[in-house]
C-alpha positions as CSV (number, residue, x, y, z in Angstrom):
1,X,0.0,0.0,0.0
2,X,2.9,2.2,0.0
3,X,2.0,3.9,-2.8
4,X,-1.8,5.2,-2.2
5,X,-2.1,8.2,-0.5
6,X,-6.0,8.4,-1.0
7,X,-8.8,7.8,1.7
8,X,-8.9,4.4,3.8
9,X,-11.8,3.2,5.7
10,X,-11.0,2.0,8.8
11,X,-13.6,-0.9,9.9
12,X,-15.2,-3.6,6.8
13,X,-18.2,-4.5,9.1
14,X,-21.9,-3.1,8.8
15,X,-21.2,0.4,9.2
16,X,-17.8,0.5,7.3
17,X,-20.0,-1.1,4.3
18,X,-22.3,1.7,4.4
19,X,-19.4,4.3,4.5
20,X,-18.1,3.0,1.5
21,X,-22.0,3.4,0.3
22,X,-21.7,6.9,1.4
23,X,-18.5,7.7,-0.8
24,X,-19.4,6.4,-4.3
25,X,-23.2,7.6,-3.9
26,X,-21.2,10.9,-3.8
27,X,-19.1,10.2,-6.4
28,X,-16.1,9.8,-4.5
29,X,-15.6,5.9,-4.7
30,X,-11.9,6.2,-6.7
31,X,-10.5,8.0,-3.9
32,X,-11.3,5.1,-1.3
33,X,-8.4,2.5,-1.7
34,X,-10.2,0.5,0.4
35,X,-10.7,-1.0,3.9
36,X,-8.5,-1.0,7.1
37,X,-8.9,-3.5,10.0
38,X,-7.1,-4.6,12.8
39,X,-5.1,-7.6,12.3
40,X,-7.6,-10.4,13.9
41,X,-10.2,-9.2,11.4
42,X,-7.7,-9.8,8.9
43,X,-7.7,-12.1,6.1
44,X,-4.8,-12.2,3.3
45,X,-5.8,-11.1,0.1
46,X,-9.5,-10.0,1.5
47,X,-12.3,-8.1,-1.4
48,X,-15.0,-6.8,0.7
49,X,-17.4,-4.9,-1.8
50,X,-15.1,-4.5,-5.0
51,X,-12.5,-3.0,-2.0
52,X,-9.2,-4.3,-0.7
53,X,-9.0,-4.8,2.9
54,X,-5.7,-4.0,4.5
55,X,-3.9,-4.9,8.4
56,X,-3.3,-2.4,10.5
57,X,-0.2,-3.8,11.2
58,X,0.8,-2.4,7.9
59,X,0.1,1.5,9.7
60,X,4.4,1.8,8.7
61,X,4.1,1.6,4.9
62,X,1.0,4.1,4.5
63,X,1.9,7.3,3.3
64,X,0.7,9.9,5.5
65,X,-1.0,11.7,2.7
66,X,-3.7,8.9,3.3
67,X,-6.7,10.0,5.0
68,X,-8.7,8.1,7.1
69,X,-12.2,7.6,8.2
70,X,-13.3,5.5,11.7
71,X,-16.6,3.5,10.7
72,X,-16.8,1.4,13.7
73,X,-18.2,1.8,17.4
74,X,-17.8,4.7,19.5
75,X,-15.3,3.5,22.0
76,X,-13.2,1.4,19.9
77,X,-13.2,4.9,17.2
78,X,-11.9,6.6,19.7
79,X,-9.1,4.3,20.2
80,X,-8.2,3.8,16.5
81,X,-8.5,7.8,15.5
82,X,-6.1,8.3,18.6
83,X,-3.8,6.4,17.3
84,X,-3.7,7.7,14.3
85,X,-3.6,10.9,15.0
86,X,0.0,10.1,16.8
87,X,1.1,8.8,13.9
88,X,0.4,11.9,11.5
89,X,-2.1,10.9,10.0
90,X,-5.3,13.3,8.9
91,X,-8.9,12.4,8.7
92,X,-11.6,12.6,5.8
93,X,-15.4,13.6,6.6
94,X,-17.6,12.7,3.9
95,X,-21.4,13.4,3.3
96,X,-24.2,11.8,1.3
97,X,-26.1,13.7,-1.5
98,X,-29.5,13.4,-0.2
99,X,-28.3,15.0,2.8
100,X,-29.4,18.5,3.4
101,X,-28.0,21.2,5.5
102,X,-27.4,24.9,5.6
103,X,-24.4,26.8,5.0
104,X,-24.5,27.3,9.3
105,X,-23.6,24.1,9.5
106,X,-20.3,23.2,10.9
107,X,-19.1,19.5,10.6
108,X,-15.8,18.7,12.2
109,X,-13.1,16.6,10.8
110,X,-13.8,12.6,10.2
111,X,-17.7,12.6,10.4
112,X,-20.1,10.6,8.1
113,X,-23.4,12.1,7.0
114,X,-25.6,9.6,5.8
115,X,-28.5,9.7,3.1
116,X,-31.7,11.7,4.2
117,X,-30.4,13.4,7.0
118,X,-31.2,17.3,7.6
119,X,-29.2,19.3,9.6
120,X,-30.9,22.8,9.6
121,X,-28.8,25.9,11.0
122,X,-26.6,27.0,13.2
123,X,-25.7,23.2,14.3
124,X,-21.7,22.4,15.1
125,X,-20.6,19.1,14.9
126,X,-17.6,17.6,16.6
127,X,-15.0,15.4,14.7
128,X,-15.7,11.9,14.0
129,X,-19.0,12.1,14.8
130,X,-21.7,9.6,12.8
131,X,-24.8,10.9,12.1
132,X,-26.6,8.0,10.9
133,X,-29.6,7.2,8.2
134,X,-32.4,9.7,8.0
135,X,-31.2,11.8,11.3
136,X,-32.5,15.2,11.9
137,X,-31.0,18.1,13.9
138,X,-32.5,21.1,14.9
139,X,-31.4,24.4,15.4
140,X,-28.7,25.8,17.1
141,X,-27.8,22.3,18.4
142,X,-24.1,21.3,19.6
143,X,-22.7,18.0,18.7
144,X,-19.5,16.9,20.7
145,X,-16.7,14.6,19.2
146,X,-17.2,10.8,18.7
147,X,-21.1,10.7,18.9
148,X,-23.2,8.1,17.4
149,X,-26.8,9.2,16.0
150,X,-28.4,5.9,15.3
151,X,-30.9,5.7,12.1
152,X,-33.7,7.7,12.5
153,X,-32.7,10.2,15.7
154,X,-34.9,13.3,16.0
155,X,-33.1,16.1,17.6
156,X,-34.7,19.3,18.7
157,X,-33.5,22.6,18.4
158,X,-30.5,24.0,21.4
159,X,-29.8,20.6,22.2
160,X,-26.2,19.8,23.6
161,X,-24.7,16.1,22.7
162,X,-21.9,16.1,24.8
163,X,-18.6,14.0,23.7
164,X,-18.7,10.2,22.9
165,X,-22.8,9.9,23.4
166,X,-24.5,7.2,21.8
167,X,-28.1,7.8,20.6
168,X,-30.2,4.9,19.6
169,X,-32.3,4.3,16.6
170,X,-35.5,6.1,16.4
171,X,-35.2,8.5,19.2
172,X,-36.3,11.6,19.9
173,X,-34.5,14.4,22.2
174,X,-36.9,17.6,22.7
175,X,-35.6,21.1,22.5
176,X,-33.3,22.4,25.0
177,X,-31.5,18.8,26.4
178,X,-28.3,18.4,27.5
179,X,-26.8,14.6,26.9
180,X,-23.9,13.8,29.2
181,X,-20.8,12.5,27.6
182,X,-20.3,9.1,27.5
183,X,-24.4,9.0,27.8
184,X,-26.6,5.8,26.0
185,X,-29.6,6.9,25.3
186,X,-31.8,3.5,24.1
187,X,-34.1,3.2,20.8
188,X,-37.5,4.5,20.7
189,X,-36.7,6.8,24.2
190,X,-38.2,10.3,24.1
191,X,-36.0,12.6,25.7
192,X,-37.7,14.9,28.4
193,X,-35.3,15.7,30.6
194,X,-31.3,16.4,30.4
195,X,-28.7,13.0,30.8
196,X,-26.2,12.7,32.9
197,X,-22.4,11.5,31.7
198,X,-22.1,8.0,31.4
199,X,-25.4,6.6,31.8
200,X,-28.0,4.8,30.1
201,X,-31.5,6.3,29.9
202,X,-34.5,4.5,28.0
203,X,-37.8,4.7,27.5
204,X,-41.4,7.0,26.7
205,X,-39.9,9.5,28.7
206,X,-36.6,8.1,29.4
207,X,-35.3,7.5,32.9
208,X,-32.0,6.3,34.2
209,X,-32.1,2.7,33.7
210,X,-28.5,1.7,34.7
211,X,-24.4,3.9,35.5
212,X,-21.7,3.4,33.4
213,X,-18.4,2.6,34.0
């Protein structure tokens, strides 16, 4: 791989595969060389969707031209960007077509913006951040770094996601919450009230259900 300086996806599971989506439904599929996993996950000479899957172990030989994107869960993709961020390497963000989103819009480095999302105004978004399939976000909303919106997350307007959050499909946060860091929120919860840090909170409205480590 020593001679690719182009964009690597790093993770070939279910999320990865829809990154990859993401790129060539925006036209951007020749600049992905393909796939990056850590050497367990590794098989020699491995296609996964017309794309070359590479070890980690092989870090050494990229160029750091390459770019990289995380497509895998929130506390292993904190892990992984870390580490390649001490090595020199920089990070790609890349958004799908169908999403929409104002000029106001602020996206950090290393995020994915899947299809049929709409992110309105004045929302910042913190790098490496996933916003999922057909998310919304609301007005003058703060996204922290490494947060997962699952497919279909509402999110009201002058809400605050705090860093490494982890919303589940189908939910709904009303306006003016505040989501702890390290926070799971489960599927289908509607949001009421604000979340402490590293908690789990779930269901119609959602309570503290259990502490995190």
């Amino acid at each position: 791989m020593g001679q690719v300086s182009r964009v690597c996806i790093v993770g070939a599971g279910g999320f990865g595969r829809e990154t990859l989506n993401v790129y060539r439904d925006a036209g951007r599929d020749a600049e992905v060389a393909g796939f990056v996993v850590e050497d367990g996950y590794w098989q020699r000479d491995q296609v996964v969707n017309g794309k070359p899957v590479f070890p980690w172990s092989d870090l050494g030989t990229w160029p750091k031209e390459t770019r990289f994107v995380v497509a895998i869960g929130t506390a292993e993709r904190r892990r992984l960007i870390e580490e390649l961020a001490r090595r020199g390497f920089g990070f790609d963000t890349v958004v799908h077509p169908t999403a929409q989103s104002s000029p106001w819009v602020r996206l950090g480095e290393g995020c994915v913006v899947c299809g049929g999302s709409i992110l309105t105004t004045q929302v910042d978004v913190g790098a490496h951040t996933i916003i999922n399939l057909a998310c919304t976000v609301g007005h003058d909303t703060t996204i922290g770094r490494i947060v997962t919106l699952s497919p279909g997350v509402n999110v009201s307007g002058r809400v605050t996601i705090e860093d490494e959050a982890f919303v589940g499909s189908g939910a709904v946060i009303i306006e003016r919450i505040r989501i702890g860091a390290g926070a799971v929120i489960g599927a289908g919860s509607v949001v009421t009230k604000d979340v402490p840090p590293k908690v789990m909170a779930f269901g119609v409205p959602a309570r503290v259900v259990k502490r995190l480590a």
